[in-house]
Chimera marker file (.cmm) of the C-alpha trace (Angstrom):
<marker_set name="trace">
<marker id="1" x="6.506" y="-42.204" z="-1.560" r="1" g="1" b="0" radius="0.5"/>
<marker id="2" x="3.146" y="-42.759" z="-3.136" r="1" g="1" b="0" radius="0.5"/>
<marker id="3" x="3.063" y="-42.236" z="-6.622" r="1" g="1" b="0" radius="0.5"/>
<marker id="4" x="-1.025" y="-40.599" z="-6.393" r="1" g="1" b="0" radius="0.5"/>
<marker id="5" x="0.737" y="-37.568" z="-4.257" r="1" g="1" b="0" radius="0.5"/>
<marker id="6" x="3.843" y="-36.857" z="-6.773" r="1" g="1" b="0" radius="0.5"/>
<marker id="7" x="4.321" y="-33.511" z="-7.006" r="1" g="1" b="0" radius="0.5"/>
<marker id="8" x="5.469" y="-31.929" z="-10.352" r="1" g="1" b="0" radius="0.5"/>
<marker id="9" x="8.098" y="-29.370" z="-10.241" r="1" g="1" b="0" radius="0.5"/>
<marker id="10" x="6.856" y="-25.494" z="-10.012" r="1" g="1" b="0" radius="0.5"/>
<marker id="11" x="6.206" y="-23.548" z="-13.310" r="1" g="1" b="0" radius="0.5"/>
<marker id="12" x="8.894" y="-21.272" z="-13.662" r="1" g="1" b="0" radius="0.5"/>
<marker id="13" x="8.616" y="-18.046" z="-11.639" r="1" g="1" b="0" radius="0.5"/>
<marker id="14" x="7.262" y="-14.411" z="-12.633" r="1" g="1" b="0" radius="0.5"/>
<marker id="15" x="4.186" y="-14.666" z="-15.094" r="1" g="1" b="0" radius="0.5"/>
<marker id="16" x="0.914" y="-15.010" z="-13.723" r="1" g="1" b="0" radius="0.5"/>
<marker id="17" x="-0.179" y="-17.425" z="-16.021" r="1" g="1" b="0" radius="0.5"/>
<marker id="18" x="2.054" y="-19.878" z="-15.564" r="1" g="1" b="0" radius="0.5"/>
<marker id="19" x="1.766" y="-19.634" z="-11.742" r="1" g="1" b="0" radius="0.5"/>
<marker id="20" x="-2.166" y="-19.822" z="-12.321" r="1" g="1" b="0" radius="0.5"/>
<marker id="21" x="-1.699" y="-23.141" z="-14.265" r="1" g="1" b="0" radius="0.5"/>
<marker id="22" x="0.569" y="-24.567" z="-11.633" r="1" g="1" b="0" radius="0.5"/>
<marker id="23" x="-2.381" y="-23.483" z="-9.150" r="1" g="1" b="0" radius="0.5"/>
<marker id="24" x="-4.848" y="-25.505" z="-11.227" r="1" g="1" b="0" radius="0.5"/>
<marker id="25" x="-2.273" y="-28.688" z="-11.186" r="1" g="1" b="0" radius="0.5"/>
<marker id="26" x="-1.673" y="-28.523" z="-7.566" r="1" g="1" b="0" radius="0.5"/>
<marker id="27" x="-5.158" y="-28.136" z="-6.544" r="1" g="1" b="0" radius="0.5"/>
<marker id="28" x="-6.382" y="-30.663" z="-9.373" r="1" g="1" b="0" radius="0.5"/>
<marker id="29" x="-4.173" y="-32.976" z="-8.155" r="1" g="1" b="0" radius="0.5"/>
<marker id="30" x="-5.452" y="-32.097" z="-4.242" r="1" g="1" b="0" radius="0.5"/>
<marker id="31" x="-8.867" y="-33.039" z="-4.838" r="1" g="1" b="0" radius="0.5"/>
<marker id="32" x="-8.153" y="-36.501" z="-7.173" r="1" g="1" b="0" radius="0.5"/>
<marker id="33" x="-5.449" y="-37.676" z="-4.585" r="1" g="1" b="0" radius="0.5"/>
<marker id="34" x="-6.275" y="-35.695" z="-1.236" r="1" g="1" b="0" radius="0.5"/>
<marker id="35" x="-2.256" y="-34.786" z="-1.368" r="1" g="1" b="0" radius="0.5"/>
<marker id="36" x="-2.059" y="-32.172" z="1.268" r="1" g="1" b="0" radius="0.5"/>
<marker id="37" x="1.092" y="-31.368" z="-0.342" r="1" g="1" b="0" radius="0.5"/>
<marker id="38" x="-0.587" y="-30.152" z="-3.243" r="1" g="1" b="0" radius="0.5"/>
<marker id="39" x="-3.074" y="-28.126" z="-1.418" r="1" g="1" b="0" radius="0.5"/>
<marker id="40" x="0.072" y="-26.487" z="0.372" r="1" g="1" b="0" radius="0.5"/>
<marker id="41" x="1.566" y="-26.000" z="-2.782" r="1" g="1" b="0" radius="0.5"/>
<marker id="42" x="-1.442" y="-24.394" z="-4.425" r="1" g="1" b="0" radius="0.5"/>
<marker id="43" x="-1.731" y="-21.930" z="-1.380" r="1" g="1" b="0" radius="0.5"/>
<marker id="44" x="2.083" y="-21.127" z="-1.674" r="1" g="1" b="0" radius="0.5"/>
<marker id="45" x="1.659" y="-20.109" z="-5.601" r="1" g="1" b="0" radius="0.5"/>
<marker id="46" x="-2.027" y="-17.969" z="-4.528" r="1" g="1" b="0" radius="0.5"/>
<marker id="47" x="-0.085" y="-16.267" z="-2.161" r="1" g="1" b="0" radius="0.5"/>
<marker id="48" x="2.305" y="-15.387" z="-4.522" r="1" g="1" b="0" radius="0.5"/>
<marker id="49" x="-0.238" y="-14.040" z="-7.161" r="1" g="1" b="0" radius="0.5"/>
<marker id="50" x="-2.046" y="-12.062" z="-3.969" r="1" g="1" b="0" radius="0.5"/>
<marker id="51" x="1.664" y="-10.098" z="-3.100" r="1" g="1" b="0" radius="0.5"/>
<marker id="52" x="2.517" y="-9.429" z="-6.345" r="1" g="1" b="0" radius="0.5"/>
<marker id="53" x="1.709" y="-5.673" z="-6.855" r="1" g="1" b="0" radius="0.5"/>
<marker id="54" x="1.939" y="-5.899" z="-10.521" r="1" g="1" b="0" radius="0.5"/>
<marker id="55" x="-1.088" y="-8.389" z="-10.603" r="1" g="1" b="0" radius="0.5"/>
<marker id="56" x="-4.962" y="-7.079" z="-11.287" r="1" g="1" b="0" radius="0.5"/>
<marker id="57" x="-6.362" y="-5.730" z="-7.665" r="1" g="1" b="0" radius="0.5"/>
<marker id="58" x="-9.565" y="-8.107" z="-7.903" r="1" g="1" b="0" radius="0.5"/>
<marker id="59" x="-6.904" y="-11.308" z="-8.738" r="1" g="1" b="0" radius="0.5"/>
<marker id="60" x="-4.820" y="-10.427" z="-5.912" r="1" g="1" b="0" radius="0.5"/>
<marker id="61" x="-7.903" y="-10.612" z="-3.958" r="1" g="1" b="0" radius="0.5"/>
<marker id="62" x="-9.172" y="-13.782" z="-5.012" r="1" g="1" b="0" radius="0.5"/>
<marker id="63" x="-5.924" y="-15.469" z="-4.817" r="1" g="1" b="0" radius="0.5"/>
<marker id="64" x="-5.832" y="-14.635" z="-1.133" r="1" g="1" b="0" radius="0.5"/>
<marker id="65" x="-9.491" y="-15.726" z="-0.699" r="1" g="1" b="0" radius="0.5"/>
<marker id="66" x="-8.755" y="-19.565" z="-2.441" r="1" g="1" b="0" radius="0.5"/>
<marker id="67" x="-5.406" y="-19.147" z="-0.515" r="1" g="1" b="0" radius="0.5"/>
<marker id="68" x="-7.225" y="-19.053" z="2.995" r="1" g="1" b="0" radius="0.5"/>
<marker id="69" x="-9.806" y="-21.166" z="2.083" r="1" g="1" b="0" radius="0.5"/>
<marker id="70" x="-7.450" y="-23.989" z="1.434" r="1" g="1" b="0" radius="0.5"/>
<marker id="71" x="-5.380" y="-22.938" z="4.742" r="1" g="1" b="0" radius="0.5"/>
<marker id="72" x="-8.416" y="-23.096" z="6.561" r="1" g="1" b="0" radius="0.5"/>
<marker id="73" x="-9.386" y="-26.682" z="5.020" r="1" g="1" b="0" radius="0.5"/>
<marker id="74" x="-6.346" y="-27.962" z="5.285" r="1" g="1" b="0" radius="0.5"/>
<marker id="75" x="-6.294" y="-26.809" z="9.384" r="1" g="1" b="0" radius="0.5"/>
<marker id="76" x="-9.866" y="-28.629" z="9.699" r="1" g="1" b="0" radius="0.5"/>
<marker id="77" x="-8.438" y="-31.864" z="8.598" r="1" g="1" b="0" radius="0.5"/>
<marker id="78" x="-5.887" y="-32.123" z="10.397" r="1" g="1" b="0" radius="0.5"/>
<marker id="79" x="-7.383" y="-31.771" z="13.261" r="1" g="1" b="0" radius="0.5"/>
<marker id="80" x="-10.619" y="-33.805" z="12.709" r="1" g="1" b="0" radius="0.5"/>
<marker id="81" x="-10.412" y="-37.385" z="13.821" r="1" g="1" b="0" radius="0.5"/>
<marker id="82" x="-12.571" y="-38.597" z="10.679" r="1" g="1" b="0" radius="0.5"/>
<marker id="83" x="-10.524" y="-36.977" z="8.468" r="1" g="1" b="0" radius="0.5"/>
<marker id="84" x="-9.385" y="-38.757" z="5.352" r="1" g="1" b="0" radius="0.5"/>
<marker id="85" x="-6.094" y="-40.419" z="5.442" r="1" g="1" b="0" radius="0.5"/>
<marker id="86" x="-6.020" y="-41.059" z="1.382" r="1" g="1" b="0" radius="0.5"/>
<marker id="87" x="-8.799" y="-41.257" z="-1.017" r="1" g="1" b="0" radius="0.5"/>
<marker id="88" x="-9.346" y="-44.179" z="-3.170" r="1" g="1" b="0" radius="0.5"/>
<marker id="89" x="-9.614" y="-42.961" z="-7.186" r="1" g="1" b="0" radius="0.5"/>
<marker id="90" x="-12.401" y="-44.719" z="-8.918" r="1" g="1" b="0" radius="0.5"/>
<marker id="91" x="-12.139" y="-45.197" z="-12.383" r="1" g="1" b="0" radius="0.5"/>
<marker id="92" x="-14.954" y="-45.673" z="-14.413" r="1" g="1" b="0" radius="0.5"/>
<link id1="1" id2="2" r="1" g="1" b="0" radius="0.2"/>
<link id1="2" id2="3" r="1" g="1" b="0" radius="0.2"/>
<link id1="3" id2="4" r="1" g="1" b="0" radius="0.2"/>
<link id1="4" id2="5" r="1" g="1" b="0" radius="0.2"/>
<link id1="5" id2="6" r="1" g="1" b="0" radius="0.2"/>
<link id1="6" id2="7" r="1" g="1" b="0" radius="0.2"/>
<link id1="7" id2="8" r="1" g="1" b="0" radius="0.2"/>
<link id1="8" id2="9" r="1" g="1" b="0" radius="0.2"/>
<link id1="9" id2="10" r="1" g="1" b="0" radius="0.2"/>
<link id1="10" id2="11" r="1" g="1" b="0" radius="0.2"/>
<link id1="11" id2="12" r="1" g="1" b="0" radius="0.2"/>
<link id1="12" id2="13" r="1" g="1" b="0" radius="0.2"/>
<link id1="13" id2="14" r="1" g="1" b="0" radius="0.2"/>
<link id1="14" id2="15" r="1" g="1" b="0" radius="0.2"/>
<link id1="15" id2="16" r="1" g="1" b="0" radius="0.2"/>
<link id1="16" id2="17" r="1" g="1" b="0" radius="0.2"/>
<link id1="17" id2="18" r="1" g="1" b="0" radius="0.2"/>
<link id1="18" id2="19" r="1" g="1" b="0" radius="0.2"/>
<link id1="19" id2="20" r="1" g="1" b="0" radius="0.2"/>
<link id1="20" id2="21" r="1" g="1" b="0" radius="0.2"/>
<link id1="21" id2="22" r="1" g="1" b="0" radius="0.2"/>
<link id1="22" id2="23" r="1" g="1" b="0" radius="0.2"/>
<link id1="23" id2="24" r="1" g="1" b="0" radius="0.2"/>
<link id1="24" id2="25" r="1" g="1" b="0" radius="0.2"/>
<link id1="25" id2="26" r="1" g="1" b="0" radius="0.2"/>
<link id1="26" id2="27" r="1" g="1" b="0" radius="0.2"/>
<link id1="27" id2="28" r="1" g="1" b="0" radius="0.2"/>
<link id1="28" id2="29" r="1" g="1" b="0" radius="0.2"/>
<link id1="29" id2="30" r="1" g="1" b="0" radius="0.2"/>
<link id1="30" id2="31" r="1" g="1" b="0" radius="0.2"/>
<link id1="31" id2="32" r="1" g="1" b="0" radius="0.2"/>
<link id1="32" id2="33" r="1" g="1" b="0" radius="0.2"/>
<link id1="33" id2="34" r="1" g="1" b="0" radius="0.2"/>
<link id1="34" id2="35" r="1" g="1" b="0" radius="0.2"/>
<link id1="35" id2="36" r="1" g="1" b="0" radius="0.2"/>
<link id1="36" id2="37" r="1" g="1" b="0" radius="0.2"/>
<link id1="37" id2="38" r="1" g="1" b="0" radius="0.2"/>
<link id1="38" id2="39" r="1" g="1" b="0" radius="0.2"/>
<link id1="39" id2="40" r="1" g="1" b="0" radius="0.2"/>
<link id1="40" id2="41" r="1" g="1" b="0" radius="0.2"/>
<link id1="41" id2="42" r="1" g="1" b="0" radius="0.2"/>
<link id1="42" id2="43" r="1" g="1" b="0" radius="0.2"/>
<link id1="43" id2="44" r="1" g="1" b="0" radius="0.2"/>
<link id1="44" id2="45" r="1" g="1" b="0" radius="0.2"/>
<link id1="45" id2="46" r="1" g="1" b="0" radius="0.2"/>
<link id1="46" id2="47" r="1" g="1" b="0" radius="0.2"/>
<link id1="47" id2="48" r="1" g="1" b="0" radius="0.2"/>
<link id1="48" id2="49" r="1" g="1" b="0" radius="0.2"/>
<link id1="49" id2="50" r="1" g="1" b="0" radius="0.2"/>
<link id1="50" id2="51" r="1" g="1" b="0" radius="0.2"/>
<link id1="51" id2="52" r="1" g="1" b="0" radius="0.2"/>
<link id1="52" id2="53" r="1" g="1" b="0" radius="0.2"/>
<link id1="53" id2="54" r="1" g="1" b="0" radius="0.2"/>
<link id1="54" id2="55" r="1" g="1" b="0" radius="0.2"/>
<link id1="55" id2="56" r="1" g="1" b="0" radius="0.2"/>
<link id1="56" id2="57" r="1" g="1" b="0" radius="0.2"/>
<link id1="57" id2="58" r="1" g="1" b="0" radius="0.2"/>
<link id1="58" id2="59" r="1" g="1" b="0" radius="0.2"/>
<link id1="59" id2="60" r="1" g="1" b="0" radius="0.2"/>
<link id1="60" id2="61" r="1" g="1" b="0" radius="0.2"/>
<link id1="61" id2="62" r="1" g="1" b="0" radius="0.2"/>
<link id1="62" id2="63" r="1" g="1" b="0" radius="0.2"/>
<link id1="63" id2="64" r="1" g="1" b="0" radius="0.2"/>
<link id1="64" id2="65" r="1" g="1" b="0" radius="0.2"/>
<link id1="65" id2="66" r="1" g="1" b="0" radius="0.2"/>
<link id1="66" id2="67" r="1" g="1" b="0" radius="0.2"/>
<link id1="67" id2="68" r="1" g="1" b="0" radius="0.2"/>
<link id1="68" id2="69" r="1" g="1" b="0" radius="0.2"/>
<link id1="69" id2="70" r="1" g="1" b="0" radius="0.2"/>
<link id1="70" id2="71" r="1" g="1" b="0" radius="0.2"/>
<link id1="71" id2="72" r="1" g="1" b="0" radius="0.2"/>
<link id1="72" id2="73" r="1" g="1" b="0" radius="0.2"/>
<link id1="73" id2="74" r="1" g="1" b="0" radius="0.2"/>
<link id1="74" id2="75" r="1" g="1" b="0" radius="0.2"/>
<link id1="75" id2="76" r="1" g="1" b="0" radius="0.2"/>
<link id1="76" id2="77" r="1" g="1" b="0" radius="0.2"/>
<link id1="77" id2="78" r="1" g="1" b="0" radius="0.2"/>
<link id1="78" id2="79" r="1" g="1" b="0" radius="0.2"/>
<link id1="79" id2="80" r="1" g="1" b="0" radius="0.2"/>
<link id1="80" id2="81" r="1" g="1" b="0" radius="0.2"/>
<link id1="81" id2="82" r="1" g="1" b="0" radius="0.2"/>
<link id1="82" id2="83" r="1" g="1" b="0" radius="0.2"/>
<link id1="83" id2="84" r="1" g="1" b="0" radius="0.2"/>
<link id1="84" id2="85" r="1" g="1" b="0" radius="0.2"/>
<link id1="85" id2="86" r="1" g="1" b="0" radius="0.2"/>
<link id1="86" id2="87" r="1" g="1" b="0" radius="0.2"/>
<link id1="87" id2="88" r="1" g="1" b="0" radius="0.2"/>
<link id1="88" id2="89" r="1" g="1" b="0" radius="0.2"/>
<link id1="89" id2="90" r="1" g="1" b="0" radius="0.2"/>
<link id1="90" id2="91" r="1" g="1" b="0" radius="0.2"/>
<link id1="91" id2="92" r="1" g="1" b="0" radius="0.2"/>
</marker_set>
């Protein structure tokens, strides 16, 4: 596997926070890498913040607005010919 779309194990389960931060990896990692893995993973942790009653109404909703956003990107690419296979990382 390539080593630029490693995915880190999930933060554990239940606090917010912690699923937040594992957002912010995933998705971090998405747009240095293009690892559609990550953007899947990201979506999978939003959507978990949006269902969780327990979370702030206007988080829930912006969870499930990044959530679809990245659902929807992810659906363009794959079905656009020019799409991206891998991105090279520049360093400076």
């Amino acid at each position: 596997m390539d080593e630029s779309c490693r995915i880190p194990p999930p933060p554990k389960p239940h606090t917010s926070s912690r699923i937040i931060s594992g957002v912010m990896a995933y998705l971090s990692m998405h747009m240095e890498n293009s690892c559609p893995r990550s953007a899947y993973l990201a979506a999978l942790l939003l959507n978990r913040i949006a269902d969780d009653p327990e979370n702030d109404e206007q988080l829930r909703l912006q969870a499930q607005r990044l959530a679809e956003a990245i659902e929807n990107t992810e659906k363009r690419y794959a079905h656009s010919p020019s799409a991206p296979t891998h991105r090279v990382k520049h360093h400076e």
